[in-house]
N, C-alpha and C positions, 0 to 999 in steps of 0.2 A: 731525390738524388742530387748532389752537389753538380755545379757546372762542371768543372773538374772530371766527376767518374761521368757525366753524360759527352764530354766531348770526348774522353777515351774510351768508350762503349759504342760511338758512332750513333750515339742517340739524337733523332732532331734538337734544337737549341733556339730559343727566339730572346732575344735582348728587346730592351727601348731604351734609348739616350732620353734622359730628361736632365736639361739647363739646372744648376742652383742660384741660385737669386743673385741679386745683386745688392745685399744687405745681409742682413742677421735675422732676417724672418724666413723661415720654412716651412712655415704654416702652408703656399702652396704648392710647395715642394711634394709635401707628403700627402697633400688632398692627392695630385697628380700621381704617388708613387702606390698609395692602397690598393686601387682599384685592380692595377695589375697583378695583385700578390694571386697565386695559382692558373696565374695569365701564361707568364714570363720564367724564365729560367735566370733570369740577373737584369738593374736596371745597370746603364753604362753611365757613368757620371763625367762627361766631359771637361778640361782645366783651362777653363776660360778659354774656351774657344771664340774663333776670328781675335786674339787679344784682345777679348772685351771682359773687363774687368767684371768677374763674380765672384762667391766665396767657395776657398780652398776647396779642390776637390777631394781630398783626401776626408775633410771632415763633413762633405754632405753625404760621401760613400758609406763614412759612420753611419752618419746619421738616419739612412735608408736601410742600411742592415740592423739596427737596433729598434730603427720605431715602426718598421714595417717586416721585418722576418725576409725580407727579398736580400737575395746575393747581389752584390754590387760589382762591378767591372770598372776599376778606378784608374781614370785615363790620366799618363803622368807624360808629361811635354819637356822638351829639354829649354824651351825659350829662357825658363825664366832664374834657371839652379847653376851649379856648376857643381865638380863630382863629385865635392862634401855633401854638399845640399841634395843631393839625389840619391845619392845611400843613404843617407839620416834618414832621408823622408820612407823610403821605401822597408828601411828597416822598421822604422816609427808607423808605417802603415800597416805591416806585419802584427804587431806586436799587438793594434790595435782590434786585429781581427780580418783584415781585411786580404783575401787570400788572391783576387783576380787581377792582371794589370793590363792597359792596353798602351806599347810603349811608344812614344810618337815625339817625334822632330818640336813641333808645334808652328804657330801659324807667326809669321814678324810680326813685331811689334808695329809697324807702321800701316797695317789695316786694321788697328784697335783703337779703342776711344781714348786711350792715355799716350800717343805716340807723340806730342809733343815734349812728353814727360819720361817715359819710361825706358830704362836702355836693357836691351835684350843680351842672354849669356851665350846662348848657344854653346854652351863648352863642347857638348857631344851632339850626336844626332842620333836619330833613332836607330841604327843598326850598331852603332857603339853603346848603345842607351840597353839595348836587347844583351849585348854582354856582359854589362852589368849586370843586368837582373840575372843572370846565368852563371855567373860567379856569385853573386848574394846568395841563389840555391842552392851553390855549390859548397857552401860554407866560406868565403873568403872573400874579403878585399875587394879594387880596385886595385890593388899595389900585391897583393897576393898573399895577402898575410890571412893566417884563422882568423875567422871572429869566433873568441872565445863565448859569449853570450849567445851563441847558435844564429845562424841564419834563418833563407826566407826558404816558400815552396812554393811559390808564386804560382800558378796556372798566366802563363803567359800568350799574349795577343799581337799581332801587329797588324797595320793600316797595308790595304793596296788600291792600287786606283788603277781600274780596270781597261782605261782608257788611253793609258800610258805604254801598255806592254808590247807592242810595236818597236820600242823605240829599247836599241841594244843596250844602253845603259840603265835602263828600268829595268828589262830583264836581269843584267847581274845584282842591280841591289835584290831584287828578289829573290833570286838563288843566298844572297847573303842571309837576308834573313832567315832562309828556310835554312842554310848552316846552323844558324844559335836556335835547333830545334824550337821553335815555336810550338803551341798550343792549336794556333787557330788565325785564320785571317777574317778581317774586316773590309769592306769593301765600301769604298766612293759608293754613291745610289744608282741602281743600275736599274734601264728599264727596258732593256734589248736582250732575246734571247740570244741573237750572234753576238755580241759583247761578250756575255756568258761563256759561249763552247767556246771562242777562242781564247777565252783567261783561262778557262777549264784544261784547255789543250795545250798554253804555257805551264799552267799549274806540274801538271803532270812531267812536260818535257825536266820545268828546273827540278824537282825532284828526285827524276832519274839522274840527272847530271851531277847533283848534289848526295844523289846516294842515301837518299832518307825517305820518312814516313812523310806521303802527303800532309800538311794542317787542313783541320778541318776550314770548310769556308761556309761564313755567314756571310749573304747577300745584303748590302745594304739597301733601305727604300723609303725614300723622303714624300710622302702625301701632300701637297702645296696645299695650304685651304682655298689659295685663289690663282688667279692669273698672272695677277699682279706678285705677289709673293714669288711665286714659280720662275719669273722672268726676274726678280731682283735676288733670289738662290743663283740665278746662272749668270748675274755678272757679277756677283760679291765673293761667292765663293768657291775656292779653289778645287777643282775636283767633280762640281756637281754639274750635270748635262741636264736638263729634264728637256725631254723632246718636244718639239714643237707642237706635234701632233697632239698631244697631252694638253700643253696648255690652250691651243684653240679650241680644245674640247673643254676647258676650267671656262675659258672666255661665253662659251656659248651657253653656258649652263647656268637656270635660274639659281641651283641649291649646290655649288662649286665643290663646297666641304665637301657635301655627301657623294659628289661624283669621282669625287679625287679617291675616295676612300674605294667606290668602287671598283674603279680604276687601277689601284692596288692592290686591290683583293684578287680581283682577275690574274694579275701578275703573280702573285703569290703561289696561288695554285697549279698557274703556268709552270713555273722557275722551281717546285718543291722538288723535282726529280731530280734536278742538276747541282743542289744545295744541302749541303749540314745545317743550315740554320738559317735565320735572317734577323739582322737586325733593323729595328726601324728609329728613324730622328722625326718624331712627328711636333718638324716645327713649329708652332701656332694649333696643334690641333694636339696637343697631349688629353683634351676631355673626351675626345671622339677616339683615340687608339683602342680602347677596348672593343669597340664594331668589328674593329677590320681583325683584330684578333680570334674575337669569340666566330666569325664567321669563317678562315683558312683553320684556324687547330678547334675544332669540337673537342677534341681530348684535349684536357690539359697538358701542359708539356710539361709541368712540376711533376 
């Protein structure tokens, strides 16, 4: 079953973000991407994420849907396009097979390895980014004209960061989003089940207010392989909390990986009641994802 008819069936969903290189070899790319084939329902291919320079995500999406049979989920950023460049691409990602999008603002250039160098677009932002993609399905434009060449049919995604929703202008961007009918939400790594019920309990409120179908929501959850790791996640980057509890538990432990992986697995099981899905970013620990997989879904989720 395509990602697609399992999010519209209300079928569970589990994603994995895996990095693409920083070069032209994908040799580990795809070691990383096999193992999960009958794991995973789509790997997520991030677009240089923290702007740190790797290759196009559009073509390692390819290249994961063709040399591995897995759906890919191909995260498209506004940092770096402006609104020719981001139809071209999305129509040109189309065309090349690639059906899933997850649409995102993206991160400045000035927390990435090229920010001396690099000047950022920002034309749009991810909730003008979202109605793009909803005019490309809709057959037309950004200017509103047909695309005689036919459009896209995206299964579309967007980011929410669970930790924000407190705050009244987080809430209306996310009613905005949930306007350009989304697919499905994404979630910052979340390891608190109050977290949870109270996004669950906005989820719901903007929905009513907004007058539409819930998106489905994938929980996100980042496994730190160490201490260390875990405490340089939460001061580099944006969005990510890991509790302290967690890490003095990484700190005190001879085999850290393997406890981290515990530690989410626990959570897993916890949070499946609350959840459509989960995706996980297993930073530093892409050879170990299959553990914590084959131990929360016995069943396959393919």
């Amino acid at each position: 079953m395509s990602l697609r008819k399992k999010l519209a069936a209300g079928e569970p969903v589990v994603t994995v973000e895996l990095s693409p290189p920083k070069g032209t070899d994908v040799t580990r790319l795809l070691a990383q991407a096999l193992p999960l084939k009958g794991r995973v329902d789509a790997i997520n291919i991030p677009d240089c994420q923290l702007s740190m320079l790797k290759m196009n995500s559009m073509a390692a999406s390819k290249l994961i849907q063709d040399e591995t049979g897995i759906e890919a989920v191909w995260q498209l950023t506004c940092r770096d396009r402006n609104l020719i460049a981001l139809q071209a691409d999305m129509l040109g990602a189309y065309a090349l097979g690639l059906r899933n999008i997850l649409a995102l603002t993206g991160d400045p250039v000035q927390i990435g390895d090229q920010k001396e160098y690099a000047k950022q677009v920002f034309h749009l932002e991810s909730v003008r980014l979202l109605d793009l993609v909803q005019a490309l399905n809709s057959g037309k434009d950004a200017c509103g004209q047909e695309l005689k060449a036919q459009g896209t049919q995206f299964t579309v995604g967007a980011a929410i960061n669970p930790f924000k929703l407190s705050n009244r202008a987080q809430q209306l961007r996310l009613q905005q989003k949930m306007e350009r009918r989304i697919d499905f939400f994404q979630t910052q790594p979340v390891y608190n089940r109050d977290t949870i019920e109270k996004m669950l309990e906005q989820l719901q409120l903007s929905a009513e207010q907004v007058g539409c179908v819930q998106p489905r929501l994938l929980l996100g959850i980042i496994p730190p392989r160490n201490a260390a790791a875990a405490r340089q996640m939460n001061r580099t980057i944006v969005g990510v909390n890991i509790p302290e509890h967690f890490i003095e538990l990484l700190e005190r432990s001879s085999q850290p990986a393997m406890d981290s992986l515990k530690f989410c697995m626990d959570l897993v099981h916890e949070f499946k009641p609350l959840a459509d899905g989960f995706h996980f970013m297993p930073v530093g620990m892409a050879s170990k994802i299959g553990l914590l997989l084959d131990d929360c879904f016995a069943v396959s989720p393919t």
